[in-house]
C-alpha angles and dihedrals in degrees: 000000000000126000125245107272139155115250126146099230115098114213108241104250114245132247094259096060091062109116123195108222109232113220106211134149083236092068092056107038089057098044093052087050089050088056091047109055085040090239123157118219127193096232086064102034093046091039085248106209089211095055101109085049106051083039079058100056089035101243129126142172106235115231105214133178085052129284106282125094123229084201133059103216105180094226102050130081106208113114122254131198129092122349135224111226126268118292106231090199095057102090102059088037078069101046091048085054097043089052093051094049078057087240117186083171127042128185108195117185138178143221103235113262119207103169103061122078099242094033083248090304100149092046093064080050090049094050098042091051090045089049080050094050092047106041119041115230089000113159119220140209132184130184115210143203123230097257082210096283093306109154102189082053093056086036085064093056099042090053091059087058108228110194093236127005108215113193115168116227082190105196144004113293092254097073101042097102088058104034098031116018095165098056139075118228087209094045092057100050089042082059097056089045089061101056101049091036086054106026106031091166092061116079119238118208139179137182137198136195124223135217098056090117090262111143141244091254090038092059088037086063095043096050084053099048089052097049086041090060094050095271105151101160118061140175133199131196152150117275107226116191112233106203136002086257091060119069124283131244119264103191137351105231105218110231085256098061083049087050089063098051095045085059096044088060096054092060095052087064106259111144107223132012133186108197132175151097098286099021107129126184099270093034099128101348106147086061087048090054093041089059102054092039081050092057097043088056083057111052087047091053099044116100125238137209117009117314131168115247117261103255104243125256146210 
């Protein structure tokens, strides 16, 4: 596969990556909620393509610690420069929302923040305790930054006890330097180690994008990095470029290509992988976590050893 490289030339984007927008009430309602309660989401902020859909079924991934980037990532399209302080209100602004879109599952992400001393770690605790205070038995998700390798930041995090802890290691560790500078490959994957190495009965989850002119060995090591480190929930998708100014495609990766990923992860032993052209981090993930909360009910459930069947009653 070809390398990363600038040309002006777009590649024409193939049939497979066409969405047909739903119109439904649902789009709308959400979206007006969001503006509101003067909430970011990432589906708005990173020009999700499945945003119509997820409006639509009235789902969202909250966007919290405001909506600039301290960072300047070449593949994102959330805006960077200097950032207003923390809102104190805006945890329980997100419960409350959460609670009116009727949520049993809530993915809450951040910008990354730089310039604050936790990364905004005590902001992601704060919001999960808030979502758990609001809505009875509700399941969360967040998806962190790296906080630049800080473990009391992470410790902070992992003691609110989110259901499963998504960070994104993005792309294979040779292009790093040009599609995340500010970022560190090793710390990534340290900081997925430690979740599952300190807190086994939080899920840890990654996801990659494709089409950056990484290779096929280059996204097999990385698969294996990332299960290696504890990782059991992964997502694949397409990398889109959002703007002339961020970096081009290389290359469109066809849903069978994503097929076979998908399948190679699996037998690496994730548990569960969510892999095609417009898959995110936080697409479906409600039914990625069910599954896996599914099987869990049914190996404890499941008897061992041999026992004699219950007579029946009644």
């Amino acid at each position: 596969m070809p390398h990363v490289h600038e040309h002006p030339i777009r590649i024409r984007k193939p049939r497979w990556l066409r969405l047909r927008l739903p119109s439904r009430p649902a789009y709308e309602q959400v979206r007006q909620l969001i503006r509101r309660g003067q909430l970011h989401t990432v589906c708005q902020e990173a020009q999700c393509p499945n945003q119509f859909e997820c409006f639509s079924r009235r789902t969202a991934t909250f966007l919290i610690l405001g909506s600039t980037c301290t960072r300047n990532c070449r593949f994102c399209s959330v805006a960077t420069g200097p950032c207003e302080p923390p809102d104190p209100r805006e945890p329980q602004r997100v419960a409350e929302a959460a609670q009116q879109m009727n949520l049993r599952y809530v993915v809450v992400t951040s910008v990354t923040r730089d310039d604050l001393a936790d990364g905004g770690a005590r902001f992601f605790a704060a919001t999960i305790r808030a979502l758990r205070d609001k809505i009875e038995a509700v399941r969360v998700e967040v998806l962190i930054p790296d906080f630049k390798g800080d473990e009391d930041a992470l410790g902070t995090v992992l003691a609110a006890a989110p259901d499963v802890l998504n960070h994104n290691i993005e792309t294979v560790a040779r292009l790093y330097p040009r599609v995340r500078p500010q970022a560190e490959y090793r710390r990534s994957l340290e900081l997925i180690r430690r979740v599952s190495a300190h807190r086994p009965a939080i899920l840890a989850k990654s996801g990659v994008m494709l089409g950056l002119g990484e290779s096929d060995p280059e996204i097999r090591q990385t698969l294996q990095d990332l299960r290696r480190s504890g990782c059991r929930l992964l997502t694949l998708g397409q990398y889109l470029q959002p703007s002339r100014r961020h970096l081009p495609v290389a290359r469109f990766v066809p849903p069978q290509e994503f097929e076979h990923w998908r399948q190679v992860a699996l037998d690496m032993g994730f548990s569960q992988v969510a892999s095609g052209p417009f898959v995110r981090s936080s697409y479906h993930a409600g039914e990625m976590y069910a599954s896996i909360d599914k099987n869990r009910s049914s190996a404890v459930a499941k008897p061992s050893g041999r026992q004699r069947s219950p007579r029946a009653t009644g």
